[in-house]
LUMTISE-711710 format. One line per 5 residues: for each residue x, z negated, y of C-alpha. Coordinates in Angstrom, 1 decimal, decimal comma, padded with zeros to 4 digits. Layout:
<lozas>
X Z Y | ...
</lozas>
This chain:
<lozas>
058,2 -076,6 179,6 | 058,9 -073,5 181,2 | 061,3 -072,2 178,2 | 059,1 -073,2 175,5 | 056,2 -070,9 177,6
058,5 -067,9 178,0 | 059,3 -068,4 174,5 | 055,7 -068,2 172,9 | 054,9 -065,3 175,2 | 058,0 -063,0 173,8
056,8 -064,2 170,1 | 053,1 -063,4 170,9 | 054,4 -059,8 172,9 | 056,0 -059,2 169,5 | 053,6 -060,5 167,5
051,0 -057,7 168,8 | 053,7 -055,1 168,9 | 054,6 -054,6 165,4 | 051,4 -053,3 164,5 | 050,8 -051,4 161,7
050,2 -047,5 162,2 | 050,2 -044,0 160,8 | 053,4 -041,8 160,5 | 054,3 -038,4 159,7 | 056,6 -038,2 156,8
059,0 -035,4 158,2 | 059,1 -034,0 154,6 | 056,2 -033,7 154,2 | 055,3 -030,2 152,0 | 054,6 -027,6 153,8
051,2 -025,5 153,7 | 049,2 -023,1 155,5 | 046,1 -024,2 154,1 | 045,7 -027,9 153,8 | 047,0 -030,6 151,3
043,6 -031,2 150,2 | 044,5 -034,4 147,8 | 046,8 -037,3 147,0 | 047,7 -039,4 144,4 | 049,9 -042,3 143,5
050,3 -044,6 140,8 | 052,5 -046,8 142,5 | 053,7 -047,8 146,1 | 056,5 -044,7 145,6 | 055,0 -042,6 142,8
052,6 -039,8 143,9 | 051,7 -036,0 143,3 | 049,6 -034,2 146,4 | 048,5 -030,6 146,0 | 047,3 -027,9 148,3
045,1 -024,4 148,3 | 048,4 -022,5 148,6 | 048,4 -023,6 144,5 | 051,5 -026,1 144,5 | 051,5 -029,4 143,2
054,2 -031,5 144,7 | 055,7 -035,0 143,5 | 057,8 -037,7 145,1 | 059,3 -040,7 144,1 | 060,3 -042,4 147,3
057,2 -043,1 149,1 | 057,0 -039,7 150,5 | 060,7 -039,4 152,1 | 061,0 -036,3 149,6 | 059,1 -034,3 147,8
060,2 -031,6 145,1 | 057,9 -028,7 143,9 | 056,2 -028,9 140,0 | 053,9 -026,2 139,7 | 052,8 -023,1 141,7
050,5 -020,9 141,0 | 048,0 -018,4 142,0 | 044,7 -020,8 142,2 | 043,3 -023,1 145,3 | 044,5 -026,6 144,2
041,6 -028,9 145,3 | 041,7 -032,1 143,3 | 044,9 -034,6 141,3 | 044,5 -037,8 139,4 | 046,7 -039,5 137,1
045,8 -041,8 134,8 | 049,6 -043,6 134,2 | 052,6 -041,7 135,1 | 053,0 -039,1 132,4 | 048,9 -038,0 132,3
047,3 -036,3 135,0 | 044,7 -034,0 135,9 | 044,4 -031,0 138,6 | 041,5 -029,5 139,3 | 041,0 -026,1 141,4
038,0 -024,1 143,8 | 039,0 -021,5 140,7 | 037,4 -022,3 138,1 | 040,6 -023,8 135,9 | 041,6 -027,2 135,7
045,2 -028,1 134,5 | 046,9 -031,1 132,8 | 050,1 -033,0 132,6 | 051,6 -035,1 129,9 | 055,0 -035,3 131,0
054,5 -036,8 134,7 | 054,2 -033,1 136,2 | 056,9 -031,4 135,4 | 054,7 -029,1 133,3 | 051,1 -028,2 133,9
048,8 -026,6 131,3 | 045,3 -024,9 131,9 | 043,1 -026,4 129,4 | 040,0 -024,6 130,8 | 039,0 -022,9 127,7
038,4 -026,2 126,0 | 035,7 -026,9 128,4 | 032,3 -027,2 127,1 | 031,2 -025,3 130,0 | 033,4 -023,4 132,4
033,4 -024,7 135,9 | 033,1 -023,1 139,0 | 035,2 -025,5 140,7 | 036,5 -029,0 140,4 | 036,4 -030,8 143,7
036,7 -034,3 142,5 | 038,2 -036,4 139,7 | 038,3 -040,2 139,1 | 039,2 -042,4 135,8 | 038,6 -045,5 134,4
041,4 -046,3 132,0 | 041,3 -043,4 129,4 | 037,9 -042,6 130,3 | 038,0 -039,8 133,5 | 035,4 -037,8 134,9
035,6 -034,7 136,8 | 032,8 -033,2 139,2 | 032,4 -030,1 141,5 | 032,0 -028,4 143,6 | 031,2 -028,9 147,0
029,5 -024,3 147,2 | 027,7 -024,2 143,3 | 026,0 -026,1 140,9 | 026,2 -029,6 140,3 | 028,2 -030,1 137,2
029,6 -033,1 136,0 | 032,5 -033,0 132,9 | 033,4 -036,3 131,2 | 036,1 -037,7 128,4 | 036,5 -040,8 126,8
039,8 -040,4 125,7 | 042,4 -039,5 128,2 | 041,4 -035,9 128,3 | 041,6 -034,7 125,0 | 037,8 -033,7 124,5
035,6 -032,9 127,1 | 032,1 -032,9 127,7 | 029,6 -032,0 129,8 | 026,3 -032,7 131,8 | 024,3 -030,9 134,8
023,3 -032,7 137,4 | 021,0 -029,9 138,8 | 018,1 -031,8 139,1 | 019,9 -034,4 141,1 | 022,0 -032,5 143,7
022,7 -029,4 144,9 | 026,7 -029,6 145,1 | 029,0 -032,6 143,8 | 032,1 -033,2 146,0 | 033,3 -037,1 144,7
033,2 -039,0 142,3 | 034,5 -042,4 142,0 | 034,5 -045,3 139,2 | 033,5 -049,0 140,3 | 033,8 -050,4 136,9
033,7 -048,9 133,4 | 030,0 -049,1 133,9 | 029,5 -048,1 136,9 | 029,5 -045,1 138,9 | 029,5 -042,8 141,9
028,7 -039,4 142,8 | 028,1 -037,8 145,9 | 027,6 -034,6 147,7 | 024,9 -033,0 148,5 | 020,5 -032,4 147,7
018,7 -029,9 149,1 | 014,9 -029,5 149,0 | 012,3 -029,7 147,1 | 014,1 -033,0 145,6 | 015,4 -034,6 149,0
017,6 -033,2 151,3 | 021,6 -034,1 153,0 | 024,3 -035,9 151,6 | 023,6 -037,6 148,6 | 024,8 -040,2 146,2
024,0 -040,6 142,5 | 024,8 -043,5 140,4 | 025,0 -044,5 136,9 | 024,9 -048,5 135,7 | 025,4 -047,0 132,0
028,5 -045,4 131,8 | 027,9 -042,3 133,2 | 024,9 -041,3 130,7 | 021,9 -041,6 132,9 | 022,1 -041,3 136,8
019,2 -042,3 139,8 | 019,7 -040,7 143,4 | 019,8 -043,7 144,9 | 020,5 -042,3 148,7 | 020,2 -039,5 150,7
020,9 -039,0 154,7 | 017,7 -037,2 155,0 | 019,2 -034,8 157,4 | 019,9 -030,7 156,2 | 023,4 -029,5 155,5
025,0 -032,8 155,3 | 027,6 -033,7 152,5 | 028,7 -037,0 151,5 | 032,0 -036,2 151,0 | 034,4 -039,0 150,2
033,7 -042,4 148,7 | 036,6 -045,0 149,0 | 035,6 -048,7 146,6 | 037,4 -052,0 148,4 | 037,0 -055,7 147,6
033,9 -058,0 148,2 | 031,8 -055,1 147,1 | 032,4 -052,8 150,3 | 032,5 -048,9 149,1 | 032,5 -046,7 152,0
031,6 -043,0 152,5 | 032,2 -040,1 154,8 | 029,4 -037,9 156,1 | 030,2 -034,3 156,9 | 027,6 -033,1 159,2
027,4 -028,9 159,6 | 025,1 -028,9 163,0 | 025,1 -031,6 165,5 | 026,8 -034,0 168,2 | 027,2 -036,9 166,1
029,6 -038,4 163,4 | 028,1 -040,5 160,8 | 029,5 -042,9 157,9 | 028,3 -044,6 154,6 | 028,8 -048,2 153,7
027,5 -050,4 150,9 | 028,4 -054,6 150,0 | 027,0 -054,3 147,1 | 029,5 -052,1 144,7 | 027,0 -049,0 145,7
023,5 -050,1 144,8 | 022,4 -049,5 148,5 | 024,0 -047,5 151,1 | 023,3 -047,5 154,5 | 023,8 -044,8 157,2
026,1 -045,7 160,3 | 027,6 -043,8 163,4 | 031,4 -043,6 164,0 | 030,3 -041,3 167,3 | 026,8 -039,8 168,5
028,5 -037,7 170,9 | 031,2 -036,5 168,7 | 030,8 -034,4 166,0 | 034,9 -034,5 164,1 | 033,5 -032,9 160,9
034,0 -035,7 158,6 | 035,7 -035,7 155,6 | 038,7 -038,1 154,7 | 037,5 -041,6 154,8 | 039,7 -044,6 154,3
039,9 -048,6 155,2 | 043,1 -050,1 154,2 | 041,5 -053,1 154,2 | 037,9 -054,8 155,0 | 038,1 -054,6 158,5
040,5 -051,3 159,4 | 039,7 -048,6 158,4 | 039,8 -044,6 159,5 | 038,0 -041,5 159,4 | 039,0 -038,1 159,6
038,1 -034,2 159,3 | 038,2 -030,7 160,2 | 037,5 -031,5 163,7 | 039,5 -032,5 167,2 | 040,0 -036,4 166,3
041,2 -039,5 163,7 | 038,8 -042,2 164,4 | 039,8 -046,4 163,5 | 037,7 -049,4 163,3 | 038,8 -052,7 163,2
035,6 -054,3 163,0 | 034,5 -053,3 159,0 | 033,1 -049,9 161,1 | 031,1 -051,5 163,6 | 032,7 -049,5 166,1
035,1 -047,0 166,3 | 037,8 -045,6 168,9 | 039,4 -042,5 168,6 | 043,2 -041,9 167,3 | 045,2 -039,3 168,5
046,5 -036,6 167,1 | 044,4 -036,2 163,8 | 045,8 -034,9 160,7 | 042,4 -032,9 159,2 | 043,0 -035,3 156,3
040,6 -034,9 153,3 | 042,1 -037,9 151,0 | 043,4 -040,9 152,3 | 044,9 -042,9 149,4 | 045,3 -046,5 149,6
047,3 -048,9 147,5 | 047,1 -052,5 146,3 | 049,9 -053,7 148,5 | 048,6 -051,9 151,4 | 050,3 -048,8 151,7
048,1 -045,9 152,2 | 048,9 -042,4 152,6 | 047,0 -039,2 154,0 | 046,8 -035,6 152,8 | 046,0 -033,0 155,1
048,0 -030,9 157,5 | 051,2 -033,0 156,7 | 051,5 -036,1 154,3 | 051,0 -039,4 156,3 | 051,9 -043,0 155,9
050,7 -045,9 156,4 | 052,6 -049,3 156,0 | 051,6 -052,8 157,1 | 053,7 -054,7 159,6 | 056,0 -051,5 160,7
055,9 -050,0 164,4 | 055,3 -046,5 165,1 | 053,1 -044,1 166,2 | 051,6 -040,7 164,9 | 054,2 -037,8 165,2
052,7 -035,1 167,2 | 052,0 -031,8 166,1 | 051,3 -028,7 167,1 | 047,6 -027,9 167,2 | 046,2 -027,1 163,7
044,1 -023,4 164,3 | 041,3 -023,3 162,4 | 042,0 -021,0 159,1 | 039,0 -018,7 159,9 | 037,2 -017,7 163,3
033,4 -017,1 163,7 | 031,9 -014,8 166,5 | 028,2 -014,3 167,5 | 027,2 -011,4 169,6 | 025,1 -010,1 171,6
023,7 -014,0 172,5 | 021,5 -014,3 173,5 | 019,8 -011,5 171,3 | 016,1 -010,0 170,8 | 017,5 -006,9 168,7
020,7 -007,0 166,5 | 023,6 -009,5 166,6 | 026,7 -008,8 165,1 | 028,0 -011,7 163,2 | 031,9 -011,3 162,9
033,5 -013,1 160,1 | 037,8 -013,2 160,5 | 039,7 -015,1 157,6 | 043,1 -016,2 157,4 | 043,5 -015,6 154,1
041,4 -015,2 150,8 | 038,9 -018,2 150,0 | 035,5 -018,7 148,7 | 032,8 -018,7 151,5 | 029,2 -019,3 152,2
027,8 -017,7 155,4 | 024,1 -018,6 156,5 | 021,7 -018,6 159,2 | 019,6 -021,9 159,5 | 016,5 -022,4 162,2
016,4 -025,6 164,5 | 014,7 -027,7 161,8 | 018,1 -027,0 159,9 | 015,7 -024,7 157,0 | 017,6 -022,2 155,6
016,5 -018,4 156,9 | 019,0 -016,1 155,6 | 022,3 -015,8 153,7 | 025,0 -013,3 154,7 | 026,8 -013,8 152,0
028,2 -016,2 149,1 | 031,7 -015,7 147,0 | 034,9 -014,8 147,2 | 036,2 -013,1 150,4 | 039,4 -011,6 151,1
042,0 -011,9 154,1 | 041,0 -009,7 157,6 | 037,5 -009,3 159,4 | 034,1 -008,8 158,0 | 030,9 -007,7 159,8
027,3 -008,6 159,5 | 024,4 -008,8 161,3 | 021,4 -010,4 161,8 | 018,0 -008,9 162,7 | 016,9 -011,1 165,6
013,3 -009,4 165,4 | 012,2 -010,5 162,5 | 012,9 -014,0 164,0 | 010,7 -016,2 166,2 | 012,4 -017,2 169,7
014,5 -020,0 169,5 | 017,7 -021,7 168,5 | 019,4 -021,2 165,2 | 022,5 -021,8 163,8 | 025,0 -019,7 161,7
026,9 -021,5 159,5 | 030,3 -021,1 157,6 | 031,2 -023,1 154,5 | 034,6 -022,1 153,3 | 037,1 -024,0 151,2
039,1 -025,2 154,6 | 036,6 -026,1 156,6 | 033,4 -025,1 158,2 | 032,2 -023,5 161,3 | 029,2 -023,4 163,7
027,9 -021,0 165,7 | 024,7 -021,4 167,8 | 022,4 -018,0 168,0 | 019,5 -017,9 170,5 | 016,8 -015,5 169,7
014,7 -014,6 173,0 | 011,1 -013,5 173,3 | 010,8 -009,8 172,7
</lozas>
């Protein structure tokens, strides 16, 4: 009796052992920006690009990668629609395609109806693929029904304010988020069309200023699942639907921890993970009823998951995910934010020196919002170049309180509280 105990403990010990978990692929392509997307079109099949401008591809599951294309513009979106078709879209204004499985990319801009400012999300439904953006201007949405070859195109102005993702249920139905500003609603936002992409309805909204719905990820039984990047606040927030998107309801991952959501990803009904531009990866394994955190994060802004299970993650590094293997997350050094943000004198009752340092040159949006998160003043919007930027802020034209400057950049954003005293 004693062996047959001892035996079903060591099966149950490595029963619970052999748990499935992230890993860093040690080739993973190397960037000093972020691999801001991922794609595969099968278990070993995949392209990921990054906002250095390279598009990589490997066909071994990630254990190498080889170079396809480099150039000059901020890589922010790939899909393919089979092997040899795919589609790259940049924070640029060009958007490139592939008919040979990447090993040449061609900008077919010019054949746009209307040019873009940026693409920021791409999704297809058999030779029908739709392309939205981006997360700083406008609201534009570009579609083709036939693999790419004609394009056109339709403003969503009066819906959103930005469009981040975009994400086919069915050939029917679809999703759209990002984010609405007032006078129509305000916070993330998600638009949907039962017709094919020719009419849409803002079906939800967060409700809450400066808030993107960022990614949307579609599973089984009807579950889609968003992420919620929150500018201002203490809290991290998801989105989750059982019915294919026609409702959405708002649910915490943390109220005391604010990770700067963006990458959102369950590799199956009940496990999931969330990640962003902030200090932690959290998992659920309770369909997101609660969540504990992982450790390290890899600032991941696409996870990618796979019929069989295998999902990977783009970020800092390429990460894998495979069912029933051990291991653990390889640490990293700490990933510096790619831009700093000072605020001073602050407290203030005269002028306060807002000092902008970037990494390198991006595209960024730098605003002052009051406590009821209503915008007050913008510093500045468009392209900015590599090295340190000043601007200030006249604090006496303000009423005493708290407000918050804000940094929206291609990377990631910052927030920086300014108190403005009695004079």
């Amino acid at each position: 009796m004693l062996k047959i105990l001892s035996s079903c403990l060591c099966g149950l010990l490595f029963a619970t052992t052999a748990v499935s978990q992230w890993v860093q692929l040690p080739a993973s392509p190397f960037t000093s920006s972020r691999l801001d997307d991922i794609y595969f079109v099968d278990d070993n099949t995949g392209w990921t690009c990054s906002g250095d401008g390279y598009i990589y591809k490997t066909v071994n599951g990630g254990t190498n990668w080889f170079l396809q294309f480099a150039s000059a513009e901020y890589f922010r979106s790939i899909e393919f629609i089979n092997p040899t078709t795919g589609f790259a879209g940049t924070l640029d204004g060009k958007v490139f395609k592939t008919v040979n499985g990447g090993s040449t990319w061609t900008d077919f801009t010019a054949t746009l109806p209307v040019p873009p400012y940026g693409i920021c999300g791409i999704s297809h439904f058999g030779n029908t693929v739709f392309m939205v953006g981006n997360w700083s201007q406008n609201a534009d949405l570009y579609k083709s029904f036939d693999g790419g070859v004609t394009w056109s195109h339709q403003s969503l102005n009066s819906l959103a304010e930005n469009l981040v993702e975009c994400l086919f249920i069915n050939a029917n139905e679809i999703l759209i988020s990002g984010l609405v500003a007032l006078p129509q609603a305000t916070g993330g936002c998600i638009l949907r069309s039962t017709d094919g992409g020719a009419t849409w309805t803002r079906i939800f909204n967060t409700g809450i200023a400066n808030e993107y719905v960022w990614k949307l990820q579609t599973r089984n039984n009807g579950l889609v699942y968003g992420s919620v990047e929150s500018l201002t606040g203490n809290a991290t927030w998801f989105v989750k639907s059982t019915d294919w998107g026609a409702n959405f309801q708002k649910l915490p991952v943390s109220l005391t921890v604010n990770i700067d959501a963006e990458g959102i990803g369950f590799v199956n009904d009940t496990i999931g993970f969330i990640d962003g531009y902030g200090i932690a990866m959290y998992k659920t394994v309770d369909g997101g009823n609660s969540w504990t955190v992982m450790q390290p994060n890899n600032r991941t802004n696409r996870f990618f998951v796979l019929p069989s299970g295998i999902a990977y993650a783009s970020g800092s590094t390429v990460w894998k995910y495979q069912p029933g293997t051990t291991g653990l997350p390889t640490s990293t050094e700490p990933h510096k934010n790619a831009h700093q943000l000072f605020v001073s004198p602050n407290p203030s009752n005269a002028i306060t020196g807002i000092k902008l340092i970037t990494g390198f040159n991006t595209y960024a949006i730098l605003e002052v919002y009051d406590s009821n998160k209503k915008l007050v003043m913008q510093l500045h919007q468009g392209r900015i170049t590599s090295g340190t930027h000043d601007f200030s802020v006249d604090c006496t034209s303000l009423a005493a309180g708290i407000y918050h400057v804000i940094l929206r950049t291609n990377e990631h954003f910052l927030t920086e509280k300014l108190v403005v005293i009695p004079k």
